[in-house]
N, C-alpha and C positions, 0 to 999 in steps of 0.2 A: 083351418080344418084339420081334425086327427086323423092320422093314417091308419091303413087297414092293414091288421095284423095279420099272419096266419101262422096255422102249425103243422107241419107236416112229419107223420110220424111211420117210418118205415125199419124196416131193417134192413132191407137190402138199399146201398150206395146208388146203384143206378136208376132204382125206380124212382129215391126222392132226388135225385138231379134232377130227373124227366121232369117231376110235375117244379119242381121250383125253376128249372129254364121257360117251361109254357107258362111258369104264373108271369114270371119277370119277364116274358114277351111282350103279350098281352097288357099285364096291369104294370108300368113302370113305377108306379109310387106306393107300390105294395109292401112291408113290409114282413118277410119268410123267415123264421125258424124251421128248425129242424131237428128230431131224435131218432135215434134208433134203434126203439122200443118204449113201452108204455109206462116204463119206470122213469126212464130220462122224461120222458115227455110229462109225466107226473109232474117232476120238480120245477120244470118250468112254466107250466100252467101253477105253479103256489106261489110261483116269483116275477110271472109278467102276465102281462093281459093281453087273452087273444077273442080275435072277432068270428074266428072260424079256426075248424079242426081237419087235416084232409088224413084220417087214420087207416092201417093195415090193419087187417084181420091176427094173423097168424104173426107172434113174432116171442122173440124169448124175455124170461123174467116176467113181460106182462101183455099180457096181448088186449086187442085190440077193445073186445069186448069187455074186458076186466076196466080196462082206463075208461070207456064206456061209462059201467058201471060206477064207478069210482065220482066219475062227474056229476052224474045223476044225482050222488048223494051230497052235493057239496054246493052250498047257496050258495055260490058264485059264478057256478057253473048250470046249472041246472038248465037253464034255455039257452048253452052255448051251440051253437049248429055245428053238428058233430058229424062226417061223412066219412061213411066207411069206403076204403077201394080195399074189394078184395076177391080172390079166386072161389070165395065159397056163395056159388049164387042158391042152394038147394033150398026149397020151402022153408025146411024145418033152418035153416040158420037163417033165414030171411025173419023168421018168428021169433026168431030166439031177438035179436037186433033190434028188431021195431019195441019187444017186449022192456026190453035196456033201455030203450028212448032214444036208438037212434036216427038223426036226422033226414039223412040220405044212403044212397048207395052209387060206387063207380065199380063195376066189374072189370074186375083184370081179365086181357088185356084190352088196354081203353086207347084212344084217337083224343088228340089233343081239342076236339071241338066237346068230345063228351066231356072232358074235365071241365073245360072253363064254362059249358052250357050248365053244370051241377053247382061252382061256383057261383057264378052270377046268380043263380037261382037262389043261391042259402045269401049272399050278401045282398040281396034285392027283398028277399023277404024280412030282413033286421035292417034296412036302410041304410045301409051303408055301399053299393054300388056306387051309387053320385061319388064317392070318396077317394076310390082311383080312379087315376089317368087312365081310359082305356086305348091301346095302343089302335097299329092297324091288324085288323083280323089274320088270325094265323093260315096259313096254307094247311091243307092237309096231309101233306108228305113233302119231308123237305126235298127237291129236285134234286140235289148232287146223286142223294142217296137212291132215288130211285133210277136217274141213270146211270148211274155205277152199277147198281143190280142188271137192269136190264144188259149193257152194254157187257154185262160175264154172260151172262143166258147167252145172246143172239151175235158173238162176235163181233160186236161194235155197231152193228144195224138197229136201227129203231124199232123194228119189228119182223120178224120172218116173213118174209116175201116167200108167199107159192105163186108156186108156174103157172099160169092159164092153159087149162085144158084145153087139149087140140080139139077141132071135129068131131064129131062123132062117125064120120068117114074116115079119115086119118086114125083114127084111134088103133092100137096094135095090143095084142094081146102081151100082157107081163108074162115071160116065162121062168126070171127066177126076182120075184118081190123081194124085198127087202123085209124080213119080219118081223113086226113088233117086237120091243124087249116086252119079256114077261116079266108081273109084277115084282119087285125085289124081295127078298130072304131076310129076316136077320133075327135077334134077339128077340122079340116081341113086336106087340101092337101099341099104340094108346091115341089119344089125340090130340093135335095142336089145336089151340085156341089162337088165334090170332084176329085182329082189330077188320078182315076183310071176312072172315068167317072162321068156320072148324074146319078141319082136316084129319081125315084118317092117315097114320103114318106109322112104317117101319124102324123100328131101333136096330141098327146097326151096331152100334156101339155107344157104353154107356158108363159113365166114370165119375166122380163126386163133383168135377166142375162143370162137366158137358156132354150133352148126349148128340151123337151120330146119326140123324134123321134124314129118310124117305118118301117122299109127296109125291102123288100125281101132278102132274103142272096144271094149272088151272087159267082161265082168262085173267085172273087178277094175281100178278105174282107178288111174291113177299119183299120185304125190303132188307139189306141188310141195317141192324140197330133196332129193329122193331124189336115195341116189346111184346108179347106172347105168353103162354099157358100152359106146361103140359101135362095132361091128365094120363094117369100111371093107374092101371088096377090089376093087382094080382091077388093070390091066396081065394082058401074055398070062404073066404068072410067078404068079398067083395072090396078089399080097401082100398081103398083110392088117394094117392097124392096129388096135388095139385102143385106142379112144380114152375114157381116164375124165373123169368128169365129174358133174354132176346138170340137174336138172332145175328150170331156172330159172322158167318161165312153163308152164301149162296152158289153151289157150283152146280152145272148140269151133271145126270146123273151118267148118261152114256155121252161117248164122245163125237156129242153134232149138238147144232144150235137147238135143232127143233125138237129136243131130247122132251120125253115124253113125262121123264120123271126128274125131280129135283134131287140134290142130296144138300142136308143144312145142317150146318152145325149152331147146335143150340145149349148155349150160356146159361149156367145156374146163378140163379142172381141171389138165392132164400141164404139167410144165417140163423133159422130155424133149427135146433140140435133134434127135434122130431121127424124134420123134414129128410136132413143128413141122414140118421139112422135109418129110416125108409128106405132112402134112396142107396146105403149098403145092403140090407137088407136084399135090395132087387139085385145087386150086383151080382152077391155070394151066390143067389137061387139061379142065375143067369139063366137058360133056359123054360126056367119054372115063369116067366110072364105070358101072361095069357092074352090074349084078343080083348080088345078096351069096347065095351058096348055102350055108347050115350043111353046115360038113363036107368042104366043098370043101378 
């Protein structure tokens, strides 16, 4: 029986490790390439044969949609299943894509059930699932990482334990409460994308490999290693980055467990030179970031 090929086509290092560790999880007799960008990835689709494409939207030299294109025109390729993962979920690039012929789509950022539910889906419809070994099903967050996160939040406790209200006879009036911190200050606004949902957040600080972010803490906290999203909109044209990356550092924002706000530090993962430029572009104007509105 032949093996099941694939190609995964990125620019950033860490995103095509992510999905080549969840493919080699999951399917042990898979066989993974890899480029990074759609020029390599060209020459290797002229020189081997693949069963499936897992491509990046944005990347240099050639991007996602061009190798797209490219395939489209080339009888060899033509009904190769081709999935796009990428940060641009908007209408009009959804149309642009389907218009290319392409197969699928994984929106960054993605949970290791959505990859391989996309996969199996494109090698199920070309017959070739039966073809790997599937392993045992993957967890949804690997447990070190999420007790590690947790265990910086809450001091080593599983979960913040509140006190049991007394009586309502016992009860004593507070005469000097302890007051919420007020929301934090910084550079701009924009919003995290991440695999449990969005987030509106504070930039603190911001620099060609990493920005310095703000959250509300939420019942579902982040992990550190996660991958993530972040949408950047300044200037009176509305432009928008979409910057990937993960989540390097998790520390609370004030100093107690049950801190209301998070502070993260978050890893630019893009080798995009439009992305780069962008992302000086906001450094030089530094104050000039504006309030990030979904949907705008």
């Amino acid at each position: 029986m032949s093996k099941v090929s694939v190609l995964v086509v990125d620019d950033a290092p860490f995103i095509r490790d992510l999905m080549k560790k969840c493919l080699r999880n999951y399917f042990p007799g898979m066989v993974i390439e890899d480029a990074i960008n759609g020029r390599k990835a060209q020459v290797l689709l002229q020189t081997q044969k693949f069963d499936l494409v897992l491509c990046d939207w944005e990347m240099p030299e050639m991007s996602g949609l061009e190798l797209l294109s490219w395939c489209r025109s080339q009888d060899g390729h033509k009904a190769l299943p081709f999935i796009m993962v990428t940060s641009r979920g908007d209408k009009e690039n959804v149309v642009q894509a389907i218009q290319a012929g392409v197969s699928d789509f994984i929106g960054k950022p993605f949970t290791n059930e959505q990859l391989l539910t996309k996969v199996q889906k494109a090698l199920g419809k070309i017959g070739k699932l039966e073809a790997v070994q599937v392993s045992i099903a993957p967890t949804r967050v690997a447990p070190a990482f999420a007790n590690d996160s947790l265990s910086a939040l809450t001091g080593g406790k599983a979960e913040v334990v509140k006190p049991t209200p007394a009586p309502a006879s016992a009860a004593k009036p507070l005469i000097n409460p302890t007051p919420k911190a007020p929301p934090p200050t910084g550079r701009g606004q924009g919003q995290l994308r991440l695999p449990s949902g969005n987030q509106q957040c504070v930039i603190k600080a911001l620099s060609l490999k990493e920005a310095l972010l703000v959250v509300r803490r939420s019942e579902v906290l982040p992990q550190v290693l996660e991958g993530a999203v972040l949408d950047l909109e300044q200037g009176e044209n509305a432009e928008v980055a979409r910057l990937n990356g993960y989540l390097h550092a998790i520390v609370a924002y004030e100093p107690k467990p049950d801190s209301d706000w998070l502070q993260l530090t978050f890893r630019f993962v893009d080798q995009d030179a439009q992305k780069l430029d962008y992302l000086s572009r906001l450094i030089a104007r530094g104050a000039a970031l504006k309030h990030f509105v979904p949907g705008a």
